[in-house]
C-alpha positions as CSV (number, residue, x, y, z in Angstrom):
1,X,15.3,-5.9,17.1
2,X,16.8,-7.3,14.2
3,X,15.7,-5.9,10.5
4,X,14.3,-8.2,8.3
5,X,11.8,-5.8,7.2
6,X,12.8,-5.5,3.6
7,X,13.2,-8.9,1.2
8,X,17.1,-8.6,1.8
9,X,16.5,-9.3,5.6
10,X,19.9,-8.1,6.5
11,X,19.2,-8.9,10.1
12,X,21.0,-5.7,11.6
13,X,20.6,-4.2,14.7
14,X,19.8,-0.5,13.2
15,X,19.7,0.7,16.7
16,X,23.3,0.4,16.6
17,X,24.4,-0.4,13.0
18,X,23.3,0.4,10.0
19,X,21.2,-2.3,7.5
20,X,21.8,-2.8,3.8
21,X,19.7,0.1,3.4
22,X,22.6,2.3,4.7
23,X,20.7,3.7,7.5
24,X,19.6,3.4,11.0
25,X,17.2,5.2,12.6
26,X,14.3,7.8,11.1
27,X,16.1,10.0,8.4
28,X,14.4,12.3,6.3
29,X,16.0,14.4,3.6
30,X,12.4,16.6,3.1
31,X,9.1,16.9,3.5
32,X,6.7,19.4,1.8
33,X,3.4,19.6,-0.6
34,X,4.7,18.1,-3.5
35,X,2.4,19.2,-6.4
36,X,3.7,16.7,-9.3
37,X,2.2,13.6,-8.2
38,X,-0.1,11.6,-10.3
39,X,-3.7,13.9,-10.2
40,X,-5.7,11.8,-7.6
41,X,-2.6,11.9,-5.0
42,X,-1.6,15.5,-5.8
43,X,-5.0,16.7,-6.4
44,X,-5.7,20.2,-5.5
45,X,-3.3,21.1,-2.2
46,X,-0.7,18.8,-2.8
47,X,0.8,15.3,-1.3
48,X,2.3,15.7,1.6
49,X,5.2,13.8,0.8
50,X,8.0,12.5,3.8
51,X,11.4,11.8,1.7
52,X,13.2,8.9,3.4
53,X,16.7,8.5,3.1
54,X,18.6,5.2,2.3
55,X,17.4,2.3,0.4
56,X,18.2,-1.6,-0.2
57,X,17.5,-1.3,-3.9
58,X,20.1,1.4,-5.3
59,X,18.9,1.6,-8.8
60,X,22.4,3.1,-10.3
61,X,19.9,5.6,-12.4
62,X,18.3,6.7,-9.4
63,X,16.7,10.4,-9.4
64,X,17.1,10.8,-5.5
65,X,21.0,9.5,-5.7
66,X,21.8,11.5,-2.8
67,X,18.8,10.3,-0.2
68,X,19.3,7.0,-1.5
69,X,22.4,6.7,-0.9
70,X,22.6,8.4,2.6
71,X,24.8,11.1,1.7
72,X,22.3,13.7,2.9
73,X,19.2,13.8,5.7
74,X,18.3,14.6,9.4
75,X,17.7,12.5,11.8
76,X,14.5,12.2,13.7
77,X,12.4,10.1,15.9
78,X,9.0,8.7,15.7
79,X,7.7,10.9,17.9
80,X,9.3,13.5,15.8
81,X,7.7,12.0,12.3
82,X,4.5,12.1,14.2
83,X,4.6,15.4,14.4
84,X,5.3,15.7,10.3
85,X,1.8,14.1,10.2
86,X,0.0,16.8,11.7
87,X,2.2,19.6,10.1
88,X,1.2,18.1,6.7
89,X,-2.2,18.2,7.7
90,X,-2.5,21.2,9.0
91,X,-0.5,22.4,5.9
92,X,-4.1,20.9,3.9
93,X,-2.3,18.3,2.1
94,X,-4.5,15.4,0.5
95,X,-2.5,12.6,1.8
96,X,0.2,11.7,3.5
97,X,2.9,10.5,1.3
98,X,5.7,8.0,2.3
99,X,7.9,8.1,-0.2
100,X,10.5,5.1,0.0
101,X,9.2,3.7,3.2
102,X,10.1,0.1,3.1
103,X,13.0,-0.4,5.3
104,X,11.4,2.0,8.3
105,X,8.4,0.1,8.4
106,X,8.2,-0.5,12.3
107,X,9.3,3.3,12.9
108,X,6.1,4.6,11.1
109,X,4.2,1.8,12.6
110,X,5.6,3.6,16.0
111,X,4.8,7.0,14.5
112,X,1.2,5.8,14.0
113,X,0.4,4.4,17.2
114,X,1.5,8.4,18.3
115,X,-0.8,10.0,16.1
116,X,-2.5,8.6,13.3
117,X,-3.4,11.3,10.5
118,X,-6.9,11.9,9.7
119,X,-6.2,12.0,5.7
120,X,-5.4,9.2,3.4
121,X,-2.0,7.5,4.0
122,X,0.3,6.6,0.3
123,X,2.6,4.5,0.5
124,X,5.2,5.4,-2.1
125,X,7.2,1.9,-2.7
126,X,9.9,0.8,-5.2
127,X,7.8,-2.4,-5.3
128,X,10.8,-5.0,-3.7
129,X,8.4,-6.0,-0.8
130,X,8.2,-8.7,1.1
131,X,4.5,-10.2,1.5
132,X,4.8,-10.1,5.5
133,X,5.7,-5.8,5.1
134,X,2.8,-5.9,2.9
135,X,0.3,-7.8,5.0
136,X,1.8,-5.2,7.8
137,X,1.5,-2.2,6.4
138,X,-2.0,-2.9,4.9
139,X,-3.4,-2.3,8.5
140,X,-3.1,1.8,7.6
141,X,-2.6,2.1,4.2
142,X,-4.8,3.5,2.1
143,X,-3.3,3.8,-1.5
144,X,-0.6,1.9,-2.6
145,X,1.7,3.7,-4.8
146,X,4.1,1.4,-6.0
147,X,6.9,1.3,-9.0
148,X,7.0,-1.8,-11.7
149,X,10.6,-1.1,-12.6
150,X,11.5,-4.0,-14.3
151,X,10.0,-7.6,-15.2
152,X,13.3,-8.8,-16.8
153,X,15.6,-9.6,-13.8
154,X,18.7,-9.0,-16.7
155,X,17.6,-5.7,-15.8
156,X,17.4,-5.6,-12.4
157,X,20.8,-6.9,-11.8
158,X,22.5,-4.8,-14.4
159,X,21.1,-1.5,-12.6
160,X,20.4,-2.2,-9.3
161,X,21.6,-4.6,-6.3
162,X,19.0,-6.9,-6.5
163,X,19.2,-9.2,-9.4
164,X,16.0,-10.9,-7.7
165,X,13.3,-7.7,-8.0
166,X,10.9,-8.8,-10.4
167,X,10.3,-12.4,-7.9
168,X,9.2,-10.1,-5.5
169,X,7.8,-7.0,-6.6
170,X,5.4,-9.0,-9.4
171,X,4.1,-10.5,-6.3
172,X,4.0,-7.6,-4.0
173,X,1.9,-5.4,-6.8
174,X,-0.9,-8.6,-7.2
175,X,-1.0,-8.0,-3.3
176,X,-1.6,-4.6,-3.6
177,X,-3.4,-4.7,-6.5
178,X,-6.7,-6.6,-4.6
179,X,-7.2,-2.6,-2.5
180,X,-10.7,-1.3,-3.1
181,X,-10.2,1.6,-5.3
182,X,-12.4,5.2,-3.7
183,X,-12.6,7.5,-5.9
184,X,-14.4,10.9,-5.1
185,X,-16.5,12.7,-7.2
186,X,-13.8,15.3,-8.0
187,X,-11.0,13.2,-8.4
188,X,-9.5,12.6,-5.4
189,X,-8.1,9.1,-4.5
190,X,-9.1,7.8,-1.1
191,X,-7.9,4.5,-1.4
192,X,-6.0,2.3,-4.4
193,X,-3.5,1.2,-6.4
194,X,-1.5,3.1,-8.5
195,X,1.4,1.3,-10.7
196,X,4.3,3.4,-11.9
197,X,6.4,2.2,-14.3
198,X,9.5,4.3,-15.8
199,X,10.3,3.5,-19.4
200,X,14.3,3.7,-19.9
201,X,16.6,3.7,-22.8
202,X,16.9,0.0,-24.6
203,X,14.4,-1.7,-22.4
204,X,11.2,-1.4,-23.9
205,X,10.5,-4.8,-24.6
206,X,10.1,-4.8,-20.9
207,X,7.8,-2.3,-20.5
208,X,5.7,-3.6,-22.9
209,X,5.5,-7.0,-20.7
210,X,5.0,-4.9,-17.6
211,X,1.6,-3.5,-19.6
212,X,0.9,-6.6,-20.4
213,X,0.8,-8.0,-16.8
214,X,-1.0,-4.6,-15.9
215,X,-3.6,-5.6,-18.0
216,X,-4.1,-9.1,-15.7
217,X,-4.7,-7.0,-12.6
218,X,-8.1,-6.3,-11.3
219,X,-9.5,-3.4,-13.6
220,X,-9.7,-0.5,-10.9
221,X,-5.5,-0.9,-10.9
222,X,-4.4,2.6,-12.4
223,X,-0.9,2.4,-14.5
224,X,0.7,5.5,-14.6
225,X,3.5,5.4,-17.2
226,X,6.1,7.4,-16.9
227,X,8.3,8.9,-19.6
228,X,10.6,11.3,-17.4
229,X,13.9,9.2,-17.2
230,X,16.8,11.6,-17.0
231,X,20.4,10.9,-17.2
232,X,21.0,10.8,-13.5
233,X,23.0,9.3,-10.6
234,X,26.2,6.9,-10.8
235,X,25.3,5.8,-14.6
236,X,29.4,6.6,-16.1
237,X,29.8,3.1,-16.9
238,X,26.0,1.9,-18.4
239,X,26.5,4.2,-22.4
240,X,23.1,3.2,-23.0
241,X,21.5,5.3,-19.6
242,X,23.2,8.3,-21.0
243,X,20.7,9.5,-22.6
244,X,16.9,10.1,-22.5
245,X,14.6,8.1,-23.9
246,X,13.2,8.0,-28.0
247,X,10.2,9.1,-29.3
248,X,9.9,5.9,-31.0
249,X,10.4,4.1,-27.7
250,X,7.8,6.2,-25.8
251,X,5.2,5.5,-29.2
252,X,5.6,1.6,-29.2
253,X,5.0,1.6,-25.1
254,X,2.0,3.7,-25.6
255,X,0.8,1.7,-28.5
256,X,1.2,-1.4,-26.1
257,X,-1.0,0.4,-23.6
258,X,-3.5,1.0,-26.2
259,X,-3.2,-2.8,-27.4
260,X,-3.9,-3.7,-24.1
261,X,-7.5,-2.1,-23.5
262,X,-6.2,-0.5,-20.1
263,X,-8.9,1.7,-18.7
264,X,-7.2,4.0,-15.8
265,X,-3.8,4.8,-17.2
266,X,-1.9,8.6,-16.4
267,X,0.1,8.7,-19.3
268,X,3.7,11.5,-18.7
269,X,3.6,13.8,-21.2
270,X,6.8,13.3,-23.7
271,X,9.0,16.6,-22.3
272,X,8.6,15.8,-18.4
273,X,11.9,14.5,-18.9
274,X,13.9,17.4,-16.8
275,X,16.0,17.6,-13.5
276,X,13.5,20.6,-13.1
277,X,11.4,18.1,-11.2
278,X,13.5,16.2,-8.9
279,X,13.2,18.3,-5.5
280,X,16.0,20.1,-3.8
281,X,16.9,18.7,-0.4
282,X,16.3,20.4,2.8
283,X,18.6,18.6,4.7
């Protein structure tokens, strides 16, 4: 079958090549209880997160450089990622967290169809999503967890390979956007939409039209804004990602957030900004 599955719709044969995204089959670079996840998806046990390797956005600042870029992972098979399911489960995590999913869309459809875990299933996007992945993957999602990295496609093409992100993820966050949030009582997050959105160095201009567009999306829509950019990945010639963002820039997005009436917002506390928390890889 040819892959068309993300927006780039490289059409390779990934049973024999590898697509855009650098990868072929199922690989995975970790998978764990990951405890730093926004509240409702963390919760109490952890997320039990699945860390996919490969990607068709490579954001040059990326925090997972390595896994992105498929310089690290094991390979499995569905039936193999099936059984991550039930180990996560079994492990008591809240949910099962697919983290970077988008171009293995038909494998975990194949892993589902095996076993089909019994807890809520996130799906932990970068947001450049075609509406037919979307429509797909809405048949066993049950919170979207999607980034909002950029509105400004200036952005998008000066750090990542997709000078077209914003035309697709704008519309791929309204889509998932319309899920019925299901809250429980103590916090937990059965089902909705969570919007991250990373404020970096010189852009927040952007980030305040990403709260503004936040603030047109159905009002259960939680924004979780994000202040932990790090100097990171294969940034040498971008002088202005060198360093971490300002107060100043981190006061005039939160005074946008403010400006904006925005209900459900998980707001990063200033310092999170540390390679502390990017995870270390088990394969």
């Amino acid at each position: 079958m040819l892959c068309t599955q993300c927006p780039v719709k490289c059409g390779a044969d990934r049973q024999k090549v590898s697509g855009v995204c650098g990868v072929k089959d199922i690989k995975i670079a970790k998978y764990y209880l990951h405890q730093f996840e926004e509240p409702p998806i963390s919760h109490k046990n952890g997320s039990g997160c699945i860390f996919f390797c490969g990607c068709s956005l490579k954001c040059v600042f990326c925090q997972n450089f390595k896994i992105s870029r498929n310089q690290r992972g094991k390979e499995i098979d569905k039936y193999r990622l099936a059984q991550i399911f039930a180990e996560l489960e079994a492990m008591g995590a809240e949910n099962i967290n697919l983290v970077n999913p988008t171009h293995y869309l038909s494998h975990i459809m194949g892993a589902i169809e095996i076993y089909h875990p019994k807890i809520p299933i996130v799906y932990n996007t970068h947001g450049y999503e075609t509406q037919e992945a979307l429509s797909i993957a809405d048949r066993f999602v049950d919170v979207w967890l999607t980034d909002l990295k950029f509105i400004d496609n200036a952005l998008s093409k000066r750090y990542t390979s997709r000078p077209d992100y914003s035309d697709y993820a704008l519309n791929a966050v309204r889509f998932m956007s319309q899920k019925p949030l299901n809250m429980r009582q103590d916090g937990k997050m059965l089902s909705g939409c969570i919007v991250r959105h990373l404020i970096m160095p010189l852009a927040v201009y952007d980030s305040i039209n990403v709260v503004k567009f936040i603030s047109t999306l159905p009002e259960d829509v939680h924004l979780s804004l994000m202040s932990q950019y790090t100097p990171f990945g294969d940034i040498s010639q971008f002088s202005e990602l060198q360093r971490r963002i300002t107060p100043r820039e981190y006061e005039r997005v939160l005074e946008a957030v403010r400006s904006a009436g925005l209900k459900n917002v998980f707001i990063q506390d200033f310092a999170s900004a540390s390679e502390q928390f990017i995870p270390k890889w088990d394969f």
